[in-house]
C-alpha positions in Angstrom: 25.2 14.9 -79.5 27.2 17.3 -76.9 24.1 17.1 -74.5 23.9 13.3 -74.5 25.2 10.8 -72.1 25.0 7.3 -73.5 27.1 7.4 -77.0 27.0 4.0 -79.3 30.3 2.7 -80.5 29.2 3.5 -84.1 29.3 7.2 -82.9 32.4 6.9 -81.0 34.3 5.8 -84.3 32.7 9.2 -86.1 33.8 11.2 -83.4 36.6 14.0 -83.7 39.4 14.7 -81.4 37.4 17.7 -79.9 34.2 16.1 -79.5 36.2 13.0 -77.9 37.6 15.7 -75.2 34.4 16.9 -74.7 32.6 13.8 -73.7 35.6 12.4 -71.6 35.7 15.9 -69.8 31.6 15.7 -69.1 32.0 12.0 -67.9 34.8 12.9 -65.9 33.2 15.9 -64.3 30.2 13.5 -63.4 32.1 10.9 -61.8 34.1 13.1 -59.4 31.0 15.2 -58.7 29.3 11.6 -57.4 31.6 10.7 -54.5 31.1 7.6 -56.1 34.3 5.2 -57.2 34.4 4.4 -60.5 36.9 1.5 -61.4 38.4 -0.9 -64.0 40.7 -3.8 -63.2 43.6 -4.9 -65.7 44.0 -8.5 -65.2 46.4 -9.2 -67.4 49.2 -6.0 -66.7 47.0 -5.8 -62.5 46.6 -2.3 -62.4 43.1 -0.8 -61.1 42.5 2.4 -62.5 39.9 4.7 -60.4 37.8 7.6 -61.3 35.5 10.1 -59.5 35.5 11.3 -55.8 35.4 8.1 -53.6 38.7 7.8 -52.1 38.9 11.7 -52.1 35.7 11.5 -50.2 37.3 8.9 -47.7 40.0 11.8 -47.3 43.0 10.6 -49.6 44.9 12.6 -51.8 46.7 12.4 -54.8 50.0 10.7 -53.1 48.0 8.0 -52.1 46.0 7.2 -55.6 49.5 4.8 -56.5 48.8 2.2 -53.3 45.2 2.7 -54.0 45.8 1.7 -57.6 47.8 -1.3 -57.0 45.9 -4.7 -56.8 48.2 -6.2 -54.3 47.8 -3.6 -51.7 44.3 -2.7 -52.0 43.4 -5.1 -49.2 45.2 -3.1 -46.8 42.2 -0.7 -46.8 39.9 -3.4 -46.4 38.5 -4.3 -42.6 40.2 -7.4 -41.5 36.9 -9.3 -41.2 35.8 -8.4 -44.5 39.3 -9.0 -46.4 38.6 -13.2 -47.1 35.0 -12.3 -48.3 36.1 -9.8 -50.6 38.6 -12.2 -52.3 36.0 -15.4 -52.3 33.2 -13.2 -54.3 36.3 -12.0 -56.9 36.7 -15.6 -57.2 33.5 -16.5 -57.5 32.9 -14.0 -60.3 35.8 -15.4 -62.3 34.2 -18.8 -61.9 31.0 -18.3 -62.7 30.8 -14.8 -64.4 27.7 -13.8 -62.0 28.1 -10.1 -61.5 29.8 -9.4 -58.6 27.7 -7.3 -55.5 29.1 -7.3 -52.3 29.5 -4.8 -49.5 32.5 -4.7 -47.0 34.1 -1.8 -44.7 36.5 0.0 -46.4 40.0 1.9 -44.3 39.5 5.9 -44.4 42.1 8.4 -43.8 41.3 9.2 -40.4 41.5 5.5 -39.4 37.6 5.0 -39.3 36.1 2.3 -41.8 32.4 2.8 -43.6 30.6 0.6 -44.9 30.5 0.2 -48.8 28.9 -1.5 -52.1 30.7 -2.3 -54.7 28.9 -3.9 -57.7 30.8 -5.0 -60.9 30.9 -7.3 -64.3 33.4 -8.8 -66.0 34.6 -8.4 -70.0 36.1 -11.7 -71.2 37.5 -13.0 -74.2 36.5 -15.7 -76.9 37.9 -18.5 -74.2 36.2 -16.8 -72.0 38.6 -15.5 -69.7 37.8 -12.3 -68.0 40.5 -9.6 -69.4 38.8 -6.3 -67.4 37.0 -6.4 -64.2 34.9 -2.6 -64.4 32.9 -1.6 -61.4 31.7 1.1 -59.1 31.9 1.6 -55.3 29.6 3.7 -53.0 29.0 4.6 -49.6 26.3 2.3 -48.1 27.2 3.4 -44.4 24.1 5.4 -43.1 22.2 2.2 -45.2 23.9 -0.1 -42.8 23.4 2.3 -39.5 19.7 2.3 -39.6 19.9 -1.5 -40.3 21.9 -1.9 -37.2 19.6 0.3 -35.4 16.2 -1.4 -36.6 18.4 -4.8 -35.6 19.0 -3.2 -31.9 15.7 -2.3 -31.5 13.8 -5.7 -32.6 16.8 -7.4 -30.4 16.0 -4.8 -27.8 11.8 -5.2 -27.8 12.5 -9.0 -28.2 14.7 -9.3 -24.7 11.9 -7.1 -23.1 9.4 -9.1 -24.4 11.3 -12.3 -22.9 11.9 -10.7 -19.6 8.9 -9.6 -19.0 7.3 -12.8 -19.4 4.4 -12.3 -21.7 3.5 -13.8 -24.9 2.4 -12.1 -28.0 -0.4 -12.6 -30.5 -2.0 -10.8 -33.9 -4.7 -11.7 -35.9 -4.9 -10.6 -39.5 -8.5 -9.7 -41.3 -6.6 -11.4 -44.4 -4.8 -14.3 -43.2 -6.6 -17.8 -41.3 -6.7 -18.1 -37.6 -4.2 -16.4 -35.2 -0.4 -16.5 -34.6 0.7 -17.1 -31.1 4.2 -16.7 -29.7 5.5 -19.6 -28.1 5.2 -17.9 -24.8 1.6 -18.1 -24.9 1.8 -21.7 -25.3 4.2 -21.8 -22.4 1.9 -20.2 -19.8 -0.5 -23.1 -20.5 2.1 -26.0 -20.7 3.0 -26.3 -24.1 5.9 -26.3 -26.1 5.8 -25.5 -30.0 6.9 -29.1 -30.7 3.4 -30.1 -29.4 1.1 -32.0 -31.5 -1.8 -29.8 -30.6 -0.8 -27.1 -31.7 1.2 -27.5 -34.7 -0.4 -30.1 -36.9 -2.9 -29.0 -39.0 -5.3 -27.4 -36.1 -6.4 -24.0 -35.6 -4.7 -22.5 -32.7 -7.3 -20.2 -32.0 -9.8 -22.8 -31.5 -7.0 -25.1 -29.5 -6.2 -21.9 -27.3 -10.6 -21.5 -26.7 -11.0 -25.2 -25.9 -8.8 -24.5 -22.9 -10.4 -21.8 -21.5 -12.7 -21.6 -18.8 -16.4 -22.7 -19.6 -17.7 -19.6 -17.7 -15.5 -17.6 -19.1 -15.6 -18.4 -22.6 -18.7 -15.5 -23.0 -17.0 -13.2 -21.2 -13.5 -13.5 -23.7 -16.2 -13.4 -26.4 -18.4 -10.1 -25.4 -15.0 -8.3 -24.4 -13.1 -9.1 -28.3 -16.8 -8.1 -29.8 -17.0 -4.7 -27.6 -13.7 -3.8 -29.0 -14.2 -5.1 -32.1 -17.3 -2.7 -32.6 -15.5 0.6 -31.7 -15.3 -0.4 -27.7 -12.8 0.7 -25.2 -9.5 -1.2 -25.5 -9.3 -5.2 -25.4 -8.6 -5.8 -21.5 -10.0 -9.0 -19.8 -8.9 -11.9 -16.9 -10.0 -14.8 -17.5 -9.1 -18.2 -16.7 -7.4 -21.1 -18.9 -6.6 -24.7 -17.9 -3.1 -26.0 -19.0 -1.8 -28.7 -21.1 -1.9 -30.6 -17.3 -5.3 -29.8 -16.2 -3.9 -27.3 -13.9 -6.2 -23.9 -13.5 -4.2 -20.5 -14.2 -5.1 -17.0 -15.1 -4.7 -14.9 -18.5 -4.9 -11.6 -18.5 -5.4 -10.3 -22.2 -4.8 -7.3 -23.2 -4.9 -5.7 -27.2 -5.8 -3.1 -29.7 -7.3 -3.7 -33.1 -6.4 -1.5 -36.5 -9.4 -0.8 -38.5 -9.3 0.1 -42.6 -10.6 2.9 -44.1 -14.5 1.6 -44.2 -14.4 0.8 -40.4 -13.5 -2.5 -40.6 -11.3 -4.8 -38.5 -7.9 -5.6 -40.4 -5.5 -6.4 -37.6 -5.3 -7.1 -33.9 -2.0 -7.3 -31.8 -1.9 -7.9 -28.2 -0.1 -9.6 -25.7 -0.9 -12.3 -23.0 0.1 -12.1 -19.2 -0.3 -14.9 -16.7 -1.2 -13.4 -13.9 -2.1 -17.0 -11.9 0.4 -16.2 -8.8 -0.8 -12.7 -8.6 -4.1 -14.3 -8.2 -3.2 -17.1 -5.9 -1.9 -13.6 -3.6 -5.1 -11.9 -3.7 -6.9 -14.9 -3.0 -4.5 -15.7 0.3 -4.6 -11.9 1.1 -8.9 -12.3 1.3 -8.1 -15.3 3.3 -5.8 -13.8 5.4 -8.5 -10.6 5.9 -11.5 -13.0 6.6 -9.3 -15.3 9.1 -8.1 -11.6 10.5 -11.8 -10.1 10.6 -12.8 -13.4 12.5 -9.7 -13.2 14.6 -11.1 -9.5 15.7 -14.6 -10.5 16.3 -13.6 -13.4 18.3 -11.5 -10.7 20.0 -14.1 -8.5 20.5 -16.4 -11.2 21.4 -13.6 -12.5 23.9 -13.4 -8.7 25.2 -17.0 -8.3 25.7 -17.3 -11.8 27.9 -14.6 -10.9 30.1 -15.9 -7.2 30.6 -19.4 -8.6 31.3 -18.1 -11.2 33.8 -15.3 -8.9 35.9 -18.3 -6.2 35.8 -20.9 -8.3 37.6 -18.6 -9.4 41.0 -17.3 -5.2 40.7 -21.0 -4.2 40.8 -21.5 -5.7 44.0 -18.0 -4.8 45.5 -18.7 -0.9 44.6 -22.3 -1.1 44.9 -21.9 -2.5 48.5 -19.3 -0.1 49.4 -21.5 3.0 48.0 -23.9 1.7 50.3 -21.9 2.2 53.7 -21.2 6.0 52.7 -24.9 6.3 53.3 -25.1 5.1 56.5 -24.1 8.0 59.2 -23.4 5.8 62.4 -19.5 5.2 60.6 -16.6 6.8 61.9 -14.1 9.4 59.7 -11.3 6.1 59.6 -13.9 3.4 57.9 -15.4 6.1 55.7 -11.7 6.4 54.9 -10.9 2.5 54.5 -14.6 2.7 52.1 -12.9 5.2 50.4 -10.0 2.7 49.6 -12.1 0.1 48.8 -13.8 2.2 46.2 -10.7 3.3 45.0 -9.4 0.2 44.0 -12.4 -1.1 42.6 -12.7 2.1 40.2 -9.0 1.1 39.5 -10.1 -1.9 38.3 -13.1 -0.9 36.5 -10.6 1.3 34.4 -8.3 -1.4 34.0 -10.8 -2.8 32.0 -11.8 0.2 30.3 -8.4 0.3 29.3 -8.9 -3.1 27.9 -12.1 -2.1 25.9 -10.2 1.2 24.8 -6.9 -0.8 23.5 -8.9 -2.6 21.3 -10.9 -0.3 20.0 -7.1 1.6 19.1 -6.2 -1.7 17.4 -9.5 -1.5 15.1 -9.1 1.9 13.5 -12.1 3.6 15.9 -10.4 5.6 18.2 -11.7 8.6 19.4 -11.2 11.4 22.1 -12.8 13.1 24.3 -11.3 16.4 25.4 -12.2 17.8 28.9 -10.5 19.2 31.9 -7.6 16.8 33.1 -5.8 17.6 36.2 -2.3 16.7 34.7 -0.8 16.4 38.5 -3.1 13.2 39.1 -2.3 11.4 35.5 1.5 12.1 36.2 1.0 10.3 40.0 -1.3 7.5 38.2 1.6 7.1 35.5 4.3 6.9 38.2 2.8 4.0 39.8 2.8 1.6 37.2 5.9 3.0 35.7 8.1 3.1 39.2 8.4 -1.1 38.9 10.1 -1.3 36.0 12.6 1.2 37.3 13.3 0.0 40.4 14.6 -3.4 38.3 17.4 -1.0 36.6 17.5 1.2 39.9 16.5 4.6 37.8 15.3 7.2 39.9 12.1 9.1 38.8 12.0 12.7 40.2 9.2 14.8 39.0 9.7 18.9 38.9 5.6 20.8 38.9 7.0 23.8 39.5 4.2 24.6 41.5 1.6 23.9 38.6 0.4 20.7 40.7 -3.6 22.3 40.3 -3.7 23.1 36.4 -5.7 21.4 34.4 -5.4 21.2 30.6 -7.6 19.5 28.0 -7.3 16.2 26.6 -8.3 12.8 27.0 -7.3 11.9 30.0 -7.3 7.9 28.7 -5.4 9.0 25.9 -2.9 11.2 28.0 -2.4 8.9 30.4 -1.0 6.1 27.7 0.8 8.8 26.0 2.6 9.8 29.0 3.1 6.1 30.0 4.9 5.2 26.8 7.5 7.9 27.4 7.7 7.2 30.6 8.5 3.0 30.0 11.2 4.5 27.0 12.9 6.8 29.3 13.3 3.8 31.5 13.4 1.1 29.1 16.2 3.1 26.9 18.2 4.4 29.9 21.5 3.1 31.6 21.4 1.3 34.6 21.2 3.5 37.9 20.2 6.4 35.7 17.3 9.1 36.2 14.4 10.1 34.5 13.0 13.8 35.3 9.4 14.4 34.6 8.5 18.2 34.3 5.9 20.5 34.2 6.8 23.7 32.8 4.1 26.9 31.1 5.1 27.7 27.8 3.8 30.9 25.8 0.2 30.3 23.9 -1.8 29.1 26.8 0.6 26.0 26.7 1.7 23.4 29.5 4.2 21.1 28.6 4.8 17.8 30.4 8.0 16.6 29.7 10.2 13.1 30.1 13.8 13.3 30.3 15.9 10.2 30.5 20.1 9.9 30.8 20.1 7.0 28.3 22.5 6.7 24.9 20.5 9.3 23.2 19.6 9.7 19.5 21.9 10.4 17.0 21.2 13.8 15.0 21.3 12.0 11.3 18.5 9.7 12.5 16.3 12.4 13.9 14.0 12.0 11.3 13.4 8.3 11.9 11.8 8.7 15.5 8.3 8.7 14.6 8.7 6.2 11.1 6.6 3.0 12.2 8.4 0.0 13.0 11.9 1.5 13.0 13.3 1.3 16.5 16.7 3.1 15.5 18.5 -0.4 15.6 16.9 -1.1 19.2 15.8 -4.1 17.8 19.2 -5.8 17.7 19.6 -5.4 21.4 18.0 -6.9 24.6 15.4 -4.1 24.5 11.8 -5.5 23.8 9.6 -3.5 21.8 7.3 -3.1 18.7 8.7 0.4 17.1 5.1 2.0 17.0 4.6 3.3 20.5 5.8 6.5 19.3 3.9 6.7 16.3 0.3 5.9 18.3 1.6 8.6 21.5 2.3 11.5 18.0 -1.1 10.4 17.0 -2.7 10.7 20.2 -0.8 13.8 21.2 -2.3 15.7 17.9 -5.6 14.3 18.4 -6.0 16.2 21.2 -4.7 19.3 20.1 -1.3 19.1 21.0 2.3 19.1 20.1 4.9 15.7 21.0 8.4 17.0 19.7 12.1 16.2 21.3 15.8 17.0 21.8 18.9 14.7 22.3 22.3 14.4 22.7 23.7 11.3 21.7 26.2 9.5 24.5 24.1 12.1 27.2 20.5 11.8 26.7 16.7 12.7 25.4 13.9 14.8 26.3 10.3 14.3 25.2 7.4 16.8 26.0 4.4 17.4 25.1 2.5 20.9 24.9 -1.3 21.2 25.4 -3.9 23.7 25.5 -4.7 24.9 29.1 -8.4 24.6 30.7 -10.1 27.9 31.4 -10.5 28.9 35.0 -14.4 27.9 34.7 -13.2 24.6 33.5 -10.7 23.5 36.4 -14.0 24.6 39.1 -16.5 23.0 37.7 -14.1 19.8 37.9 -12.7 20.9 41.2 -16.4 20.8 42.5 -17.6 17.7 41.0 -14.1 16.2 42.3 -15.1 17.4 45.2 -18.6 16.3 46.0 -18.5 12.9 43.7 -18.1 10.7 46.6 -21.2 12.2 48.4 -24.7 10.8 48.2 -27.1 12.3 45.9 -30.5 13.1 47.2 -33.7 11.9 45.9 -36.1 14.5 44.5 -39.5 12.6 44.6 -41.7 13.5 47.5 -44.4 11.0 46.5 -44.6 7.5 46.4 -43.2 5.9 43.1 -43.2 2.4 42.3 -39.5 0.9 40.3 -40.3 -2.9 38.6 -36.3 -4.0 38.8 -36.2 -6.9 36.1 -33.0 -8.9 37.4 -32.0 -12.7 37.2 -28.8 -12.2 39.4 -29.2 -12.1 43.2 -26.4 -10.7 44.2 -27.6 -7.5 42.1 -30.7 -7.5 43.2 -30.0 -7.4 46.7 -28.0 -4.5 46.1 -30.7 -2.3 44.3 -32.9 -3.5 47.1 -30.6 -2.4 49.9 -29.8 1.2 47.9 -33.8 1.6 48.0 -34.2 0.8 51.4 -33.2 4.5 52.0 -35.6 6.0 50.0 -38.8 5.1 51.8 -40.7 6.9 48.8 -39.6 4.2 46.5 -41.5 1.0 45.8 -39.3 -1.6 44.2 -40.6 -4.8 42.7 -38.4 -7.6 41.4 -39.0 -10.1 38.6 -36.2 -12.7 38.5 -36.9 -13.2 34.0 -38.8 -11.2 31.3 -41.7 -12.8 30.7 -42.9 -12.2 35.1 -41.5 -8.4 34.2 -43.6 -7.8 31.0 -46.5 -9.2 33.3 -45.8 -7.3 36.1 -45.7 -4.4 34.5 -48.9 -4.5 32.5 -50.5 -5.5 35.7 -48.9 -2.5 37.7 -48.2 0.0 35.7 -44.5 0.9 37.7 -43.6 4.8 37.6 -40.5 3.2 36.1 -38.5 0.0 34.9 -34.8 -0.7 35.5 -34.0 -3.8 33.1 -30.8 -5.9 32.9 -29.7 -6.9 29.2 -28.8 -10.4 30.2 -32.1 -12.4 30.7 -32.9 -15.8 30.2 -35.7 -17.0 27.7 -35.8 -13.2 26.5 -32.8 -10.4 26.7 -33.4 -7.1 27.4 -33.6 -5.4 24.0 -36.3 -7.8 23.4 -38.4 -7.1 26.6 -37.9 -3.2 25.4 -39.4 -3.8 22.0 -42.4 -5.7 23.8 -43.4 -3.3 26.5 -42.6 -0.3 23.6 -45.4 -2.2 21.6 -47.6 -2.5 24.7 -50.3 0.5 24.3 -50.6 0.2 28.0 -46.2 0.4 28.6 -45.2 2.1 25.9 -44.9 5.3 28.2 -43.0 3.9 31.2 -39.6 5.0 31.0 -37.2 2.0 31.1 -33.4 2.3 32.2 -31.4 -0.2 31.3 -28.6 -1.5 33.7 -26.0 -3.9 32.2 -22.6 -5.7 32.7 -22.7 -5.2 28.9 -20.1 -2.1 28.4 -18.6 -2.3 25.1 -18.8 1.1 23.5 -21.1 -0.5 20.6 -23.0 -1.9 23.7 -24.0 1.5 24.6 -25.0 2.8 21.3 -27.6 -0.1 20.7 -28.6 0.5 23.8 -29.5 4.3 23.3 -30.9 3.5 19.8 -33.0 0.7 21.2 -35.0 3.0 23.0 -33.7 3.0 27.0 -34.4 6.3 28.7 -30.6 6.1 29.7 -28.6 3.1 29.6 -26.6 2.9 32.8 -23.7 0.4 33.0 -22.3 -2.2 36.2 -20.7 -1.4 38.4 -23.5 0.2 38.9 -23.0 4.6 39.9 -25.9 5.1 42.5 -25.3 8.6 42.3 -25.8 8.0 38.4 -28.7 5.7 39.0 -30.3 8.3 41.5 -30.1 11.1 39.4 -31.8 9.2 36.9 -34.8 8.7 38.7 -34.9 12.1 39.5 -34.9 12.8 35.9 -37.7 10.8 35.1 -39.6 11.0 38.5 -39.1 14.2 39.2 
């Protein structure tokens, strides 16, 4: 009987005092070894009587087991919130005699409260009157800490799940149809309180009958796929609302599978991704308008370099033509020279043009030679020295006796390069200030041209900002016009050539620019030097015999000049046909030594003359040479793909055209 714990009351009565000691002492030892708070409540004398280790636990001692004990101060150690619930479940339990369980914060020595449970019956008499209240208490607080941290986190997933925007569904292997949040319903119109979805339909096949006819397969194959062991459930597709109005799903979800494979569960969530949609849709709009924007710019481009090209031809054809004629005097050949001068000025106005554009599309190239940087600097200067004369800023330029070196680059490219630091040393620079332009060797081979300006300067915390696109250092609040990318395309230019753009400032005193490139070799700067020298001089035919040219031309003008240029080469034969279909003739019929053919033609253009004679067993060999107003840079490659010997371009080069011939005459 020593070893037992549960002892009748018909073995209590037998029991001595020892074995009465011993079972009080073993009950005792268990109910302080528990932590938990064993308790009766004296109704009739109110006095509580505790055993075990709960308050000790809670950090009390033995001078606090009289307040503990008393009835009427016990709910000073119970949390102010909890103290009226407390008292209504006592009261309830003497009303109704349903045991009592109830859990409440309870005050601990160190002033913190945990949370317990404290569960209890009653033991009445034959009125029924509860005499004893006898209970226990126990700690329930790390219970009621992972409940408040399972609450947090559904609170937490729920407010992510509301901010986000998307709706949630699951589908169950064991329960019918699917359960949608009400977000789903919202991205299509609905509300919960809608007919259509709440009486006695299945949501699944109401949320189906609003999808998209074409896509209806589409949702189908992609839930079978992942049904089957596929990748996971990822599909657009597109839904009409409640309204009629056309939006955009995107679906996303992963299935659960049992233990033979099969599909027990599927959660996933619904997105509406309708104005992310309607973006890419105006963004494809916005790239088609921009694409036909370009090739009407292009198109535009490619007119107006055709038309300026044509008068040019004859104004620098014409004025070629006097530098062959020896009965002028030393002062007209120098007033041709002019002439010539400003029509190649022209001509690379254009080119310019042509060049810009083909910056603007993402195809620009270099192409590095000798450039004699003394002549871009004096070509720079000219179009620059306007601007400053408006601010009255003096431009000084320092060669340090460098005026004949030549370095290699682009000389497009470093002419634009220079030019934008040139207009921001102006632009950027104080009224009546100075810009210094500099030539100075530098170790490695090296020139560097540099720009100096006595503007505000650049502050040294936004040195790194210089080159960012678009940022123009606050410019853009001022007077100052400008994009903030000059910079960016001269860094890009400067580098694609090999070379180095870099600068210094002082804020309140000024900035200086350079750029350092690579130096031509000796050989380089004379064979430029010479063909500087001798490009204005006429080129001599090498044909001794007779040779017959077929020029097929519609435009007077340029045929008068080609017949003029010929006129000084008595060994040359030129016939003209004014359209294609007389050329293709005449040259069958006469089988010319050679065929110079415009692009430009009416009835038939050029390229399809070529492709005709080509065919032609009997002109197949005849070189042709084709001579356009037609100078994009795609111009030219057709041209040379299409199968010209050379394709030569107006204004037309005689000394290019005669060393042609001599090429294919010769």
């Amino acid at each position: 009987m020593a070893n037992r714990i549960y002892v009748s009351d018909a073995e209590l009565q037998q029991m001595d005092v020892a074995e009465l000691r011993e079972l009080a002492g073993r009950y005792r030892r268990m109910f302080n070894g528990s932590g938990y708070g064993f308790w009766e409540w004296d109704l009739v004398n109110q006095t509580l009587d505790w055993s075990g280790g709960f308050w000790e636990y809670l950090g009390y001692g033995e001078d606090d087991y009289k307040r503990v004990s008393d009835p009427a101060l016990l709910p000073n150690f119970i949390h102010p919130a909890d103290r009226e619930a407390m008292q209504e479940a006592v009261r309830e339990h003497l009303r109704t005699g349903i045991p009592l369980d109830i859990t409440y914060r309870v005050l601990a020595k160190d002033g913190s409260y945990i949370w317990t449970q404290a569960r209890a019956d009653s033991i009445r008499d034959a009125e029924g009157r509860a005499m004893f209240i006898s209970g226990v208490n126990f700690d329930i607080t790390e219970l009621k800490n992972v409940e408040a941290a399972l609450r947090e986190s559904e609170a937490r997933q729920a407010r992510i799940i509301r901010a986000s925007n998307d709706g949630i569904w699951e589908w169950y292997s064991g329960r019918e149809g699917f359960h949608f949040s009400s977000r789903c319903w919202e991205h299509i119109g609905y509300s919960q309180g809608d007919d259509a979805v709440n009486e006695g339909q299945d949501r699944l096949q109401v949320w189906r009958s609003h999808i998209h006819p074409e896509d209806v397969s589409k949702f189908d194959q992609a839930l079978s796929d992942h049904m089957h062991g596929g990748d996971m459930f990822d599909i657009e597709y597109r839904i009409y609302s409640k309204q009629g109005e056309l939006r955009w799903i995107r679906a996303r979800g992963r299935a659960s599978f049992d233990d033979e494979g099969k599909p027990s569960r599927m959660s996933g969530t619904n997105m509406d991704i309708t104005d992310i949609k309607r973006a890419e849709e105006r963004v494809v709009q916005a790239k088609e308008a921009a694409e036909r924007a370009n090739q009407a710019k292009s198109e535009f481009l490619s007119s107006m370099s055709h038309e300026l090209r044509t008068p040019l031809n004859a104004i620098l054809g014409y004025a070629q033509l006097f530098e062959y004629d020896t009965n002028i005097n030393e002062q007209q050949l120098d007033n041709l020279h002019e002439i010539r001068k400003a029509g190649q000025h022209l001509l690379q106005l254009i080119n310019d043009v042509l060049d810009l554009a083909k910056i603007e599309s993402g195809k620009m190239t270099v192409s590095l030679e000798p450039v004699l940087v003394s002549r871009v600097i004096s070509d720079c200067l000219t179009l620059v020295q306007p601007q400053a004369d408006e601010k009255s800023i003096r431009i000084t330029t320092v060669l340090n006796q460098l005026e004949s070196i030549y370095v290699v680059a682009d000389h497009i490219r470093l002419k634009q390069a220079l030019i934008n630091l040139m207009n921001n040393a102006v632009k950027y620079n104080r009224v009546g200030g100075d810009v210094e332009v500099k030539l100075s060797a530098q170790p490695g081979n090296q020139l560097r041209i540099s720009v100096r300006d006595t503007g505000k300067g650049i502050a040294a915390a936004r040195r790194g900002e210089v080159f960012e696109p678009f940022n123009r250092l606050n410019a853009e609040y001022s007077k100052v016009e400008g994009s903030g990318v000059g910079l960016v395309i001269t860094k890009q230019l400067v580098e694609m050539m090999n070379g180095r753009l870099d600068f210094t400032s002082v804020e309140s005193m000024g900035s200086e620019f350079w750029i350092d490139l690579p130096l031509a070799s000796e050989q380089y700067q004379d064979l430029v030097s010479e063909k500087t020298r001798v490009s204005n001089s006429p080129v001599a035919l090498a044909v001794s015999s007779t040779k017959r040219l077929l020029y097929i031309e519609d435009n007077l003008s340029n045929i008068r000049l080609l017949e003029q240029v010929f006129d000084r080469y008595p060994q040359l034969e030129l016939q003209v046909a004014e359209e294609a279909f007389l050329g293709i003739f005449k040259a069958r019929s006469e089988l010319p030594d050679a065929i110079i053919l415009d692009i430009n033609l009416p009835g038939m253009d050029g390229y399809e003359a070529l492709s005709v004679l080509k065919r032609d067993s009997a002109t197949q060999n005849i070189p042709v040479i084709g001579l356009s107003a037609n100078a994009m840079p795609y111009d030219i490659e057709r041209g040379k793909k299409a199968g010209f010997y050379n394709y030569l371009t107006k204004p037309v080069e005689i000394n290019e055209l005669i060393s042609t011939l001599n090429e294919v005459l010769g």
